[in-house]
C-alpha beads as a LAMMPS data file, in Angstrom:
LAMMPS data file: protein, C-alpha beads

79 atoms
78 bonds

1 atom types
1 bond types

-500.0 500.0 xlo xhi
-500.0 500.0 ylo yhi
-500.0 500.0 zlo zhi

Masses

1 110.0

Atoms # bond

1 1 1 407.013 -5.087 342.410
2 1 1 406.954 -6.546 338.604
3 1 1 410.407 -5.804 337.948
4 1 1 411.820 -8.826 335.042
5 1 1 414.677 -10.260 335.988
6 1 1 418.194 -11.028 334.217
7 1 1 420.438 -12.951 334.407
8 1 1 423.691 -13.795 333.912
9 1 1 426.491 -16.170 333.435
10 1 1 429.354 -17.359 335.306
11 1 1 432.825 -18.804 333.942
12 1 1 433.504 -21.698 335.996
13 1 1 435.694 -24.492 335.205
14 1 1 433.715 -27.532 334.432
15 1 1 434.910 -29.893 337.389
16 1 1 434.040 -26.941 339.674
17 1 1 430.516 -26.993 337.885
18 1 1 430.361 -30.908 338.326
19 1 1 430.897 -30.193 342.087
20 1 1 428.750 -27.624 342.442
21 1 1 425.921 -29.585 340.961
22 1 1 426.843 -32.317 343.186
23 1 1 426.408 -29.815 346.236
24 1 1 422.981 -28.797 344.806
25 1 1 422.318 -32.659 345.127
26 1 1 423.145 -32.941 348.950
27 1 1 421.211 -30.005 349.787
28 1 1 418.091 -31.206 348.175
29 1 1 418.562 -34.202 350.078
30 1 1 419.086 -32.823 353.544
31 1 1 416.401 -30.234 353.278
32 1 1 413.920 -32.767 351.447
33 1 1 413.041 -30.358 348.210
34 1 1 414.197 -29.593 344.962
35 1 1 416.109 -26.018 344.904
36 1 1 417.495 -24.063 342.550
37 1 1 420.758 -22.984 341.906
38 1 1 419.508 -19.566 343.505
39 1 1 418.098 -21.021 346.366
40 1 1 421.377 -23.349 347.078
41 1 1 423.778 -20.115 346.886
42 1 1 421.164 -18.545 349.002
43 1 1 421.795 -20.805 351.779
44 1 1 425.322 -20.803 351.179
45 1 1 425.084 -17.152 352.219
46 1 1 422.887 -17.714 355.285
47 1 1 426.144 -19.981 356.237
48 1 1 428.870 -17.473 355.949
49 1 1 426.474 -14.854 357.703
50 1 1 426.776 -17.530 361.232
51 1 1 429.833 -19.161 359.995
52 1 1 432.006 -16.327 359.001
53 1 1 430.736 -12.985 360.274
54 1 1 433.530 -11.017 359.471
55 1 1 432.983 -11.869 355.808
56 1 1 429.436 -11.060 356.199
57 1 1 429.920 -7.661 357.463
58 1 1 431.995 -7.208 354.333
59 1 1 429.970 -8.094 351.830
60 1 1 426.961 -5.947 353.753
61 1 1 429.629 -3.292 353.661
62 1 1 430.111 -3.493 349.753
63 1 1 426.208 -4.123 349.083
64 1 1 425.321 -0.764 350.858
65 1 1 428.221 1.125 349.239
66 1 1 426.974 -0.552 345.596
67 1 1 423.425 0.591 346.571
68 1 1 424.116 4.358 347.833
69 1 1 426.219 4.629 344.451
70 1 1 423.077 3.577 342.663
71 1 1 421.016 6.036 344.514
72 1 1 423.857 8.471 343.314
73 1 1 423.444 7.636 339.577
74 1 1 419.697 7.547 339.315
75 1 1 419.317 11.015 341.430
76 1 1 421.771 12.160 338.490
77 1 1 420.158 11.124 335.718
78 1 1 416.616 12.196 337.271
79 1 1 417.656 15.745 337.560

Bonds

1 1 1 2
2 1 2 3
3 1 3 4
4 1 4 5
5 1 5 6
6 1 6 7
7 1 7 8
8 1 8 9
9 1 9 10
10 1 10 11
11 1 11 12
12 1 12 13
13 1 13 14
14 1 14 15
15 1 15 16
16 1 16 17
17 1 17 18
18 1 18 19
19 1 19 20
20 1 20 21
21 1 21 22
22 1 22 23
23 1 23 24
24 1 24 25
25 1 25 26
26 1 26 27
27 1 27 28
28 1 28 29
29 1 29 30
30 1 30 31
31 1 31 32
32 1 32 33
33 1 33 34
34 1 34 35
35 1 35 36
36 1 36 37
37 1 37 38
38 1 38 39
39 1 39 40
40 1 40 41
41 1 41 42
42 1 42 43
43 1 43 44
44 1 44 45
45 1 45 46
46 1 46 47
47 1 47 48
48 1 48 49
49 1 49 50
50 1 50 51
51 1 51 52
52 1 52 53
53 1 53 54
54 1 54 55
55 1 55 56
56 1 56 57
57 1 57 58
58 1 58 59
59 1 59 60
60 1 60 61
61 1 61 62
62 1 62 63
63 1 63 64
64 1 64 65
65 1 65 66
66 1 66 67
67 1 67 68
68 1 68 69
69 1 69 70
70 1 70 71
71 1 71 72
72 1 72 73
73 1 73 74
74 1 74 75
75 1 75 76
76 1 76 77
77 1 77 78
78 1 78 79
């Protein structure tokens, strides 16, 4: 699948960007490579899917509802 991404921005204070950058620093060096901001919130997810599952379930919850509702608005533009 070619699809081009986007992307967007997020207001964050800039001490809570300073931190976060900081955090992107210890997980390069505990997993020994350079990641991206992406890849670092990536694994922050992996963690609240073991460390927190109720949260997890959640946010699966919302994701699936945000999908179907997708499905919803293509199928209505489509007919």
């Amino acid at each position: 699948m070619n699809e081009k991404l986007t992307f967007k921005s997020i207001r964050v204070p800039e001490p809570l960007m300073e931190e976060i950058k900081a955090l992107k620093s210890a997980y390069e060096e505990c997993y020994g490579k350079k990641m991206t901001f992406e890849d670092v919130i990536r694994t922050m997810m992996a963690s609240v899917e073991d460390g927190d599952p109720a949260v997890w379930e959640m946010f699966c919850t919302i994701q699936a509802s945000r999908e179907e509702m997708q499905e919803r608005i293509k199928a209505l533009k489509n007919s």
